[in-house]
Residue frames as qw, qx, qy, qz and C-alpha x, y, z in Angstrom:
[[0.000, 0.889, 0.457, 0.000, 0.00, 0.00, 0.00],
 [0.349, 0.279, 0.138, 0.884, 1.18, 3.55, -1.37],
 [0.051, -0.746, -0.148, 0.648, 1.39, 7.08, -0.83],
 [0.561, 0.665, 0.422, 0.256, 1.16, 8.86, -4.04],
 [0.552, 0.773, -0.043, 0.310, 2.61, 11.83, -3.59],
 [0.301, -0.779, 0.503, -0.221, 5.94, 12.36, -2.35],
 [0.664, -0.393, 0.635, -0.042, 6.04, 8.55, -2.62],
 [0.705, 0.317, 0.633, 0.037, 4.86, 6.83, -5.79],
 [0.417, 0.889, 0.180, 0.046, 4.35, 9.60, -7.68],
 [0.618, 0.141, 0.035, 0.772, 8.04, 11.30, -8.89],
 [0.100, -0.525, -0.185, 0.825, 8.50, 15.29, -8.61],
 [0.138, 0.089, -0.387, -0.908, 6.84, 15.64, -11.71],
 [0.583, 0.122, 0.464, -0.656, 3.90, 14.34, -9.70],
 [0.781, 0.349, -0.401, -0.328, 3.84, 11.03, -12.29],
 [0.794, -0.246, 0.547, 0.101, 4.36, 7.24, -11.62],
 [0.321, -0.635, 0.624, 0.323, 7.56, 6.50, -13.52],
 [0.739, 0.313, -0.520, -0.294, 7.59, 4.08, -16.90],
 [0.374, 0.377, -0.824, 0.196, 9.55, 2.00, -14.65],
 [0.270, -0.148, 0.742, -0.596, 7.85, 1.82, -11.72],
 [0.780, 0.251, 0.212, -0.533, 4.63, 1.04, -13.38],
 [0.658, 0.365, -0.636, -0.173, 6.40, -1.84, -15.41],
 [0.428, 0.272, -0.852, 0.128, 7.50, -3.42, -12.56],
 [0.479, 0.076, 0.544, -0.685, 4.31, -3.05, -10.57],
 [0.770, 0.329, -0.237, -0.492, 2.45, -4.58, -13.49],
 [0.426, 0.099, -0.889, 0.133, 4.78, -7.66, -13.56],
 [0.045, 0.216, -0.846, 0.485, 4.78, -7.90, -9.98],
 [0.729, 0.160, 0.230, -0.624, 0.37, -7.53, -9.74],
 [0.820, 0.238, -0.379, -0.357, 0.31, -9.78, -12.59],
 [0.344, 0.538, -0.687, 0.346, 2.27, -12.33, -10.28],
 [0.686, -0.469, -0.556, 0.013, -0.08, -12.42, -7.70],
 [0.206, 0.035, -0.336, 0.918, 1.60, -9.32, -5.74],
 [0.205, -0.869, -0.448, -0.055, -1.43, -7.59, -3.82],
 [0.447, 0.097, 0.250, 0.853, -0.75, -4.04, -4.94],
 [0.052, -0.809, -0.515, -0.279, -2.82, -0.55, -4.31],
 [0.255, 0.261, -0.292, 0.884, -2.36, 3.13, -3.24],
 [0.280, -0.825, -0.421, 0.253, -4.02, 5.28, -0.08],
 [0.296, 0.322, 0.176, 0.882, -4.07, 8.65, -1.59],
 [0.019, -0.481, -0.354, 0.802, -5.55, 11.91, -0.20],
 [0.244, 0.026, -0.523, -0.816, -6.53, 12.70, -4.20],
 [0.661, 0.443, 0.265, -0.545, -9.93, 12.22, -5.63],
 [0.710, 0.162, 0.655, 0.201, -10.78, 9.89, -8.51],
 [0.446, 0.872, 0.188, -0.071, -10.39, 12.25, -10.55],
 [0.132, 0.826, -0.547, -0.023, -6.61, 13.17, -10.52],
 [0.564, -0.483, 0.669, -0.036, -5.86, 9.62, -9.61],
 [0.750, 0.536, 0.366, -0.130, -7.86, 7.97, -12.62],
 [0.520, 0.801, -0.296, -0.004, -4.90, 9.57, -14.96],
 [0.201, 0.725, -0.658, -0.039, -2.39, 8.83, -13.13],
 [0.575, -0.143, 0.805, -0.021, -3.08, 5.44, -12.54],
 [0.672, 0.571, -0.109, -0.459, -3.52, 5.00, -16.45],
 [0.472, 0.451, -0.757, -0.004, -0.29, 2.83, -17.36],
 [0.165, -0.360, 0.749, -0.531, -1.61, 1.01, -14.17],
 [0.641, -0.102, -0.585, -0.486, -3.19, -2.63, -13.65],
 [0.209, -0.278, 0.648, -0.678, -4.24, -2.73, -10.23],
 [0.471, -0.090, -0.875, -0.064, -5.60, -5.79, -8.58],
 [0.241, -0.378, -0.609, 0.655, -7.49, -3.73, -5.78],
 [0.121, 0.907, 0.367, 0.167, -9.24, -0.96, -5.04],
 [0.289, 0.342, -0.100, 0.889, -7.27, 2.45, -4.79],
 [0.242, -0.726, -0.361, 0.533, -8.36, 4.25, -0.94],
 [0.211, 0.502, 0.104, 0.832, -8.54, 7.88, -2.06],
 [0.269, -0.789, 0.085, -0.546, -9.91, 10.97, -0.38],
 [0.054, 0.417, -0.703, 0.573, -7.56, 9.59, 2.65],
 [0.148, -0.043, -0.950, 0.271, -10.35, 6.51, 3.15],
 [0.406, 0.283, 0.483, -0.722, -13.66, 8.15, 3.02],
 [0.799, 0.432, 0.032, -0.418, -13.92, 6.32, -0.20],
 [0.615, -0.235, 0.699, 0.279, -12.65, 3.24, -2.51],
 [0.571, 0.613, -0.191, -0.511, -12.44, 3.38, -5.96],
 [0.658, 0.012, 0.646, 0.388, -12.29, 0.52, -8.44],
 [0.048, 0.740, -0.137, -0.657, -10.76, 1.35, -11.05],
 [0.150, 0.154, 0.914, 0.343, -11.67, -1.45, -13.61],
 [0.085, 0.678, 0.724, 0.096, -15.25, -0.32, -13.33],
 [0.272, 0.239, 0.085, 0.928, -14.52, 3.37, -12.43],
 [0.585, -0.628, -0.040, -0.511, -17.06, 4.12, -9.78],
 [0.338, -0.584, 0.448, -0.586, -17.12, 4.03, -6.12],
 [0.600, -0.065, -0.792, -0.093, -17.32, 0.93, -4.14],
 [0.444, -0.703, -0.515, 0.209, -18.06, 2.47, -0.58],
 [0.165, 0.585, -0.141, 0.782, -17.97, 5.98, 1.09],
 [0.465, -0.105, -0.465, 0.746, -17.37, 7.69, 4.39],
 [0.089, -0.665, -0.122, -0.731, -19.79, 10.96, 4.51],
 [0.001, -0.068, 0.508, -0.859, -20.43, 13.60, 7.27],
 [0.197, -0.633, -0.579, 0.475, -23.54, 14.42, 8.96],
 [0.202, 0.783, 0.389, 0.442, -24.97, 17.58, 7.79],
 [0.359, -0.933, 0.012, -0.013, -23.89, 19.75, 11.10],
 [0.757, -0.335, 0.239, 0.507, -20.67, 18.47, 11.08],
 [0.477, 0.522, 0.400, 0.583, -20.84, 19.57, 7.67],
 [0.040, -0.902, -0.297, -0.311, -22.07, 23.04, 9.14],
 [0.515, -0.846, 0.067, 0.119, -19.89, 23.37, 12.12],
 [0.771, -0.117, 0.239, 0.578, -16.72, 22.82, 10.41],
 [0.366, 0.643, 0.273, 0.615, -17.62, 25.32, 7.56],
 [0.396, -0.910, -0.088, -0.091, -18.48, 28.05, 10.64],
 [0.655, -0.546, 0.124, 0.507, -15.20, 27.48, 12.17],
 [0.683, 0.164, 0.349, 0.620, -13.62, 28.14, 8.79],
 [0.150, 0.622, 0.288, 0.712, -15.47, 31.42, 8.13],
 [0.270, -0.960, -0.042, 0.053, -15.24, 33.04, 11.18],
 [0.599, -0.531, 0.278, 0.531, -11.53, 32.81, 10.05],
 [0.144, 0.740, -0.381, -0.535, -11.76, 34.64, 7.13],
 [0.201, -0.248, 0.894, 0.315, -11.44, 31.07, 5.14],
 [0.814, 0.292, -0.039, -0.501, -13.87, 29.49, 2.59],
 [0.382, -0.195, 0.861, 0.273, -13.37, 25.93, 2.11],
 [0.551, 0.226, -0.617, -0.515, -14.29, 23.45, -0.59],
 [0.759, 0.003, 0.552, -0.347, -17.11, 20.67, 0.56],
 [0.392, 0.332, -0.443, -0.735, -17.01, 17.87, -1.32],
 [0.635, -0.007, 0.648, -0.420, -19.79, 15.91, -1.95],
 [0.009, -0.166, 0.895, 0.414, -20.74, 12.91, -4.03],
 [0.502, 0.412, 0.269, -0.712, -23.53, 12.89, -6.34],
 [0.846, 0.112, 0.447, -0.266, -24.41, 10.23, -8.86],
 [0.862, -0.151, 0.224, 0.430, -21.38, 8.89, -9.10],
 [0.337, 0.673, -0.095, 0.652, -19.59, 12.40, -9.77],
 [0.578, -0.528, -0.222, 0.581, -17.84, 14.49, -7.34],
 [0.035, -0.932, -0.134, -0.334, -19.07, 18.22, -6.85],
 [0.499, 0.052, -0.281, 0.818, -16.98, 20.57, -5.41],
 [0.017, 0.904, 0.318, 0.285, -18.84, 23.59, -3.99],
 [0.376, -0.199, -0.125, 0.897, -17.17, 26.66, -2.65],
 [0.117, -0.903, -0.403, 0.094, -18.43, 30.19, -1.73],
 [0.322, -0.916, 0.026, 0.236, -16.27, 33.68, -1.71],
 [0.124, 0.885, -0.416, -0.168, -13.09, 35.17, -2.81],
 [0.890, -0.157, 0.027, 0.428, -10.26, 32.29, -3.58],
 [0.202, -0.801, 0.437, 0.356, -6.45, 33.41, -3.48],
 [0.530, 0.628, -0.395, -0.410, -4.37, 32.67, -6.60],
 [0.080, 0.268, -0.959, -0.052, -3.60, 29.22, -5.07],
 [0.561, 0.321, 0.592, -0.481, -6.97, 28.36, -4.66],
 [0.445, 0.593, -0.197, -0.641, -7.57, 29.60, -8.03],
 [0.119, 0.552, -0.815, -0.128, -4.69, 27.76, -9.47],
 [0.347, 0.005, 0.877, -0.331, -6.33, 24.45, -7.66],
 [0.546, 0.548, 0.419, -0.475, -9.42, 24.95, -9.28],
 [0.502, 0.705, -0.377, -0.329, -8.26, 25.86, -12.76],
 [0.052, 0.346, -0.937, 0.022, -5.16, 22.47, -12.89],
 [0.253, 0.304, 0.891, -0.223, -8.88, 19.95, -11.40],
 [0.544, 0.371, 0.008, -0.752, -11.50, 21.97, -13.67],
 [0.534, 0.530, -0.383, -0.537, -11.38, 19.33, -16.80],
 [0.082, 0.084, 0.990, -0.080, -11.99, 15.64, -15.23],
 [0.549, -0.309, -0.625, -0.461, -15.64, 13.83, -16.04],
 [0.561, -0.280, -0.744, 0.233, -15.08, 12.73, -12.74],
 [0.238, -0.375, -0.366, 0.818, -14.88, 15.94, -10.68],
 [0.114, 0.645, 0.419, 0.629, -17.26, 19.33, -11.32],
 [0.181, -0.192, -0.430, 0.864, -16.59, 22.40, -9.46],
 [0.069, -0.797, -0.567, -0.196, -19.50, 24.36, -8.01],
 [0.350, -0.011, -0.212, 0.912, -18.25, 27.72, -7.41],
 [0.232, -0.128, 0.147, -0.953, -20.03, 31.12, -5.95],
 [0.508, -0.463, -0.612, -0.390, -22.70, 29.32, -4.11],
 [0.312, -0.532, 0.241, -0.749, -24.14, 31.10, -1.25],
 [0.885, -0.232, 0.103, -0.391, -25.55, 27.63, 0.05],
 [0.321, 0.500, -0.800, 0.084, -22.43, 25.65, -0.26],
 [0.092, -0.308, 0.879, -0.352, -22.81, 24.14, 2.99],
 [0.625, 0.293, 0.662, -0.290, -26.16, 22.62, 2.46],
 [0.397, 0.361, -0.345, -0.770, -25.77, 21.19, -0.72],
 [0.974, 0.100, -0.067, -0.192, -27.19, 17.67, -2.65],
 [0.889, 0.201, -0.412, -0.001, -25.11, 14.74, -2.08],
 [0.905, -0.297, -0.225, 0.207, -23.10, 13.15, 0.20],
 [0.045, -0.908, 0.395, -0.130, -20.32, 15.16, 2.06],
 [0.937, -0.010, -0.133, 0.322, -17.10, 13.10, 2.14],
 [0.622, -0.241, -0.235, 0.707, -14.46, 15.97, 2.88],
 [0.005, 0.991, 0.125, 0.048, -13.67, 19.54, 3.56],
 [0.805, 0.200, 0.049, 0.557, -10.99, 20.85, 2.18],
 [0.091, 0.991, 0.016, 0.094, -8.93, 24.23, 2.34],
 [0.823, 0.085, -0.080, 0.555, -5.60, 25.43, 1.83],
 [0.162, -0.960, 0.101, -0.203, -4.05, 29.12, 3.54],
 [0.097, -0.744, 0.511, -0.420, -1.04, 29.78, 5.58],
 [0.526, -0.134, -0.799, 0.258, 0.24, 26.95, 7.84],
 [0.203, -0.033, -0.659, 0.724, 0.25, 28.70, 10.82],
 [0.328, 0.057, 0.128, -0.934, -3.09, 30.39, 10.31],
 [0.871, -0.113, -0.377, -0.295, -4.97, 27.19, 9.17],
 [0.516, -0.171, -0.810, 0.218, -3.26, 25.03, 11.94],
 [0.166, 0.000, 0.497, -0.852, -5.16, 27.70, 14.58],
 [0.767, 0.103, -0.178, -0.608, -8.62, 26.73, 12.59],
 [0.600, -0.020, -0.800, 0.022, -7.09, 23.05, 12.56],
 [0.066, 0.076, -0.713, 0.694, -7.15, 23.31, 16.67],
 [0.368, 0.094, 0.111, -0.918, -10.41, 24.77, 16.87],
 [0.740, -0.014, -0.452, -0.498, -11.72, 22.06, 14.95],
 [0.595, 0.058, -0.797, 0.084, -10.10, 18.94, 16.79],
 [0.069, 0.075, -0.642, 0.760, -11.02, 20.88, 19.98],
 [0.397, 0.165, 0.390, -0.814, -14.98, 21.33, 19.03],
 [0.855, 0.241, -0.245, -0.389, -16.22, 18.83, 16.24],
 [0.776, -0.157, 0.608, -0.062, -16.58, 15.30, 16.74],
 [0.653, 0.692, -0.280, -0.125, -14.28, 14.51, 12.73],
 [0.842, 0.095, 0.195, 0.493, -11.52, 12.91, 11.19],
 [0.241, 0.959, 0.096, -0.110, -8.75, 15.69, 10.70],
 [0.770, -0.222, 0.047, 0.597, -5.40, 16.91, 9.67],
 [0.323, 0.945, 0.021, 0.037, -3.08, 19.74, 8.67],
 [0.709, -0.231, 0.380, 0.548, 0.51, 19.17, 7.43],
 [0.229, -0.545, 0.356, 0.724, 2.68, 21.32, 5.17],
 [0.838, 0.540, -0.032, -0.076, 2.20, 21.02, 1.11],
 [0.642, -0.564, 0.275, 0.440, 5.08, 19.71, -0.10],
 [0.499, 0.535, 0.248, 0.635, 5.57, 21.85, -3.16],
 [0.024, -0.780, 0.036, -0.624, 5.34, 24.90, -0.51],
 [0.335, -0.349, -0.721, 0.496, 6.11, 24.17, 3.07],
 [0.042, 0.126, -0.212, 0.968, 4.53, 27.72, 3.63],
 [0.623, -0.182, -0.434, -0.625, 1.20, 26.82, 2.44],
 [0.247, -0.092, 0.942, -0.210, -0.67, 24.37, 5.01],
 [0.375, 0.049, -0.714, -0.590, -2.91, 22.13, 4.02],
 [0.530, -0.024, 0.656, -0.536, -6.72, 20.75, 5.71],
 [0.407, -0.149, -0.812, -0.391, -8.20, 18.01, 5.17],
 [0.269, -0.151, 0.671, -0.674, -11.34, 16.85, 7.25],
 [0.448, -0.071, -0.750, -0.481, -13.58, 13.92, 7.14],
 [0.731, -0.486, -0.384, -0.285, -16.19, 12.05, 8.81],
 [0.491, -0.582, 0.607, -0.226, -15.11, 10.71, 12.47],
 [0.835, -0.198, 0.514, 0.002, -13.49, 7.45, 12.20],
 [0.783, 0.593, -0.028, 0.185, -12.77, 7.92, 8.48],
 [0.173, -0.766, 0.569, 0.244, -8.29, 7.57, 7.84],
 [0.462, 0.541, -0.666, -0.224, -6.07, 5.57, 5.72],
 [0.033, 0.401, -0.870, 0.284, -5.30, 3.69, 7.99],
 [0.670, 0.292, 0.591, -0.340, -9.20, 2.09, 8.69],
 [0.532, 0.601, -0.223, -0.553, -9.51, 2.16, 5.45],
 [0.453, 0.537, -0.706, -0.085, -6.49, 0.12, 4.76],
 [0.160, -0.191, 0.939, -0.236, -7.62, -2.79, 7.71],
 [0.689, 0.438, 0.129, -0.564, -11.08, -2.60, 6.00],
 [0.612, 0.626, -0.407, -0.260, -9.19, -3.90, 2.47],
 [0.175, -0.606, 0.713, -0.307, -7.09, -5.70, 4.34],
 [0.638, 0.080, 0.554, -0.529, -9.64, -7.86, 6.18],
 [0.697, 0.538, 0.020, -0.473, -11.57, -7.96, 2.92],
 [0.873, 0.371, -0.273, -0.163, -9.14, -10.19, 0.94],
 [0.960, -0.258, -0.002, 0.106, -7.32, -12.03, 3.74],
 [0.281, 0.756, -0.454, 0.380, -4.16, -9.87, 3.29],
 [0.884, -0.282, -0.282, 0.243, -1.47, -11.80, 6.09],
 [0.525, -0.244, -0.072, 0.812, 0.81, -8.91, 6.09],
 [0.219, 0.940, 0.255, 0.054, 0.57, -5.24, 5.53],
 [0.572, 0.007, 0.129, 0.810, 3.44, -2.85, 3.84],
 [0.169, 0.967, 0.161, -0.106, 2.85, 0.81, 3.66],
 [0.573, 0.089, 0.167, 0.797, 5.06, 3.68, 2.15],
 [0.052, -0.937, -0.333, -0.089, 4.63, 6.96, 2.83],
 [0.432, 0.377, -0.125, 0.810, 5.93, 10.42, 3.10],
 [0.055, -0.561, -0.039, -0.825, 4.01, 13.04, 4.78],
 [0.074, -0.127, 0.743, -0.652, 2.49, 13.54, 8.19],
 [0.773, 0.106, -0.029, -0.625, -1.23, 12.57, 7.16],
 [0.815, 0.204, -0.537, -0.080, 0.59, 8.86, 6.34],
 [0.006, 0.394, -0.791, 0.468, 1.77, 8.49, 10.02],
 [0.683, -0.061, 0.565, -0.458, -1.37, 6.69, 11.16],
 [0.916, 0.374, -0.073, -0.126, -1.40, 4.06, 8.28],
 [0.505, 0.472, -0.684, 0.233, 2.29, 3.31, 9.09],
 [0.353, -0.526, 0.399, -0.663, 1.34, 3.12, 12.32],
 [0.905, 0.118, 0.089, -0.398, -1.25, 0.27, 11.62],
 [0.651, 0.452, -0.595, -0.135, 1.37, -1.60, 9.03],
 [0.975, -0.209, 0.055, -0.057, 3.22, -4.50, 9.61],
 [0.604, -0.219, 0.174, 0.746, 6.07, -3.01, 8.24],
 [0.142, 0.946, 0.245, -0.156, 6.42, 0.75, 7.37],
 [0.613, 0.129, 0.274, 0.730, 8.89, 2.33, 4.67],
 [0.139, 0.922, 0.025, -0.361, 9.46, 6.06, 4.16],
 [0.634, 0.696, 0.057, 0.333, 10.78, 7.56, 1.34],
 [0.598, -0.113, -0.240, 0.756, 14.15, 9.30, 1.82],
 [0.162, 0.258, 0.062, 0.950, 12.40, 12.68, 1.17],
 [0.453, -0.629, -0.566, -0.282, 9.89, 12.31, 3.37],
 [0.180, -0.792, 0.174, -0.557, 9.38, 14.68, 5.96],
 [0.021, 0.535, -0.649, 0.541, 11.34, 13.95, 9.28],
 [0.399, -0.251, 0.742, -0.476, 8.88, 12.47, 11.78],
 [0.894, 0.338, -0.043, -0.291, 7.92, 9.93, 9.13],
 [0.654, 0.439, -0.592, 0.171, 11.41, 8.68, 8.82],
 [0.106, -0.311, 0.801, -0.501, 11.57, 8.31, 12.45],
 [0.606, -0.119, 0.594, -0.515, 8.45, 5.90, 12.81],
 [0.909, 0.266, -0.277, -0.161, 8.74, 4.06, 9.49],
 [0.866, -0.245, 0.336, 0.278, 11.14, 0.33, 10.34],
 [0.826, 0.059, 0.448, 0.337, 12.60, 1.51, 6.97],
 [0.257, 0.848, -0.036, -0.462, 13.66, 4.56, 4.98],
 [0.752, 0.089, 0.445, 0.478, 14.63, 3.88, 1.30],
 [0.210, 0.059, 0.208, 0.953, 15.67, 5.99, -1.79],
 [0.170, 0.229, 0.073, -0.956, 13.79, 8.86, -3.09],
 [0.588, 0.545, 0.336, -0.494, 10.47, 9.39, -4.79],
 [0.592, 0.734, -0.139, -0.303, 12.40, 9.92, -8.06],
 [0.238, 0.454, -0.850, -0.120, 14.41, 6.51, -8.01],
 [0.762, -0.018, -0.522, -0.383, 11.52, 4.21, -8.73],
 [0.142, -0.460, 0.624, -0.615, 11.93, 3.36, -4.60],
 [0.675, 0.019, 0.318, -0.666, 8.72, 1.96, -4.24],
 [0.920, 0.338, -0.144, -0.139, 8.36, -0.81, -7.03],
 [0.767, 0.378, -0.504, 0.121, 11.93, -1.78, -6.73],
 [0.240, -0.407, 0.627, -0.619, 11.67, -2.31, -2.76],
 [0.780, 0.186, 0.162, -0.575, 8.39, -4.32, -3.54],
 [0.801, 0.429, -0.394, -0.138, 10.47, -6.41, -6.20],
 [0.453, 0.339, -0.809, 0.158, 13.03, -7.13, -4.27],
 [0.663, -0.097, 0.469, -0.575, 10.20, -7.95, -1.20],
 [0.815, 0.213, 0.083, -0.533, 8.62, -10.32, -3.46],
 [0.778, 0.347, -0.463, -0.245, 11.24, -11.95, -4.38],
 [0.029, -0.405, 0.872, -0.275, 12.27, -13.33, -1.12],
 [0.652, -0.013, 0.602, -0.461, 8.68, -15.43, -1.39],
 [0.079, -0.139, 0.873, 0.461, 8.80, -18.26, -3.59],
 [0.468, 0.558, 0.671, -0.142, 4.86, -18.19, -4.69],
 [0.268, 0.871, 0.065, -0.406, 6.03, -15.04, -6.54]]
């Protein structure tokens, strides 16, 4: 089980010719292969294109599964409507406007309300042009729209979104986090789902589900500490952020020396079914 970016994914935010060759062998092999991604099916769907996964793919950080043979959902994770209300409140007595999104027959809306900054923008404009995704923008009613809420998103200042992060973990019963970007450390980044919803359930859910005997994770960022947590054996990339390399058993090369797949290969080949 993968991280995508920072882990799988190279710095040009792309899974490698190589790596995806020698994941493909190894799936086709009888390797039990899949990522736990914070993305949406929508940005993942491309880049898992050269990709013949034998699982489902965790995305929005486990409030959903996506198979990607059939390309629809296979379970989801939603809020509660207040939750849905009390999170947005926190957000806008801080001057912030997130982005709810909610799933609607079998698409993922975005809605959003108010001014964005040019990384917002940017966000919006780079995700505008998936089938899979459709941004609702200047809606006064954001927070009470149609379909399922699965996360709330927003991106601002670290230091000024981890005071709003507090605020939340201190007064809504959720799933949350807020951890650097790593294309900006300045920028921080929120994520917030249901309660109970993380990679890491997610990934003993799948688990469970097909009699898995061991779990591997790989990860980079601080949102991937509770799914290493869980593992049976945990690997950070080398460019992963500090207190990830202290709690994975294992730190190998970088993101951008096909790390992942050829850590996996040489895993696989110490078991003689493979």
């Amino acid at each position: 089980m993968s991280d995508l970016d920072g882990t799988l994914l190279n710095s040009d935010s792309l899974i490698s010719p190589r790596s995806a060759e020698i994941l493909n062998e190894l799936i086709g092999n009888g390797v039990m292969f899949t990522i736990a991604t914070a993305r949406t099916p929508a940005t993942v769907v491309p880049l898992l294109g050269g990709m013949n996964l034998n699982l489902p793919a965790i995305v929005m950080a486990g409030a959903a599964m996506w198979d990607n043979s059939r390309k629809d959902y296979l379970n989801t994770n939603a809020f509660d409507e207040e939750t849905v209300g009390q999170v947005c409140s926190i957000c806008e007595d801080a001057g912030i406007h997130p982005f709810v999104y909610r799933r609607h027959k079998g698409q993922l809306e975005v809605h959003h309300f108010g001014a964005m900054s040019s990384t917002e923008s940017n966000f919006v404009e780079e995700r505008s042009h998936s089938v899979l995704k459709r941004f609702v923008l200047d809606e006064p009613d954001y927070v009470h729209s149609r379909g399922e809420a699965l996360l709330i998103f927003t991106m601002n200042e670290y230091e000024r979104l981890m005071r709003v992060y507090e605020r939340i973990s201190s007064e809504v019963t959720c799933s949350s986090v807020c951890y650097h970007d790593i294309f900006g450390p300045e920028t921080g980044l929120m994520e917030v789902y249901s309660c109970g919803t993380s990679k890491a359930e997610a990934i003993r859910r799948l688990a469970n589900d097909v009699n898995a005997d061991r779990i591997v994770v790989f990860g980079d960022n601080l949102n991937d500490l509770p799914m290493l947590e869980i593992a049976d054996y945990s690997v950070a990339t080398a460019n992963a952020v500090e207190d990830v390399r202290n709690v994975a058993d294992e730190v190998i090369g970088c993101n951008d020396a096909d790390s992942v797949a050829l850590w996996i290969q040489h895993d696989a080949g110490q078991y003689p079914q493979f």
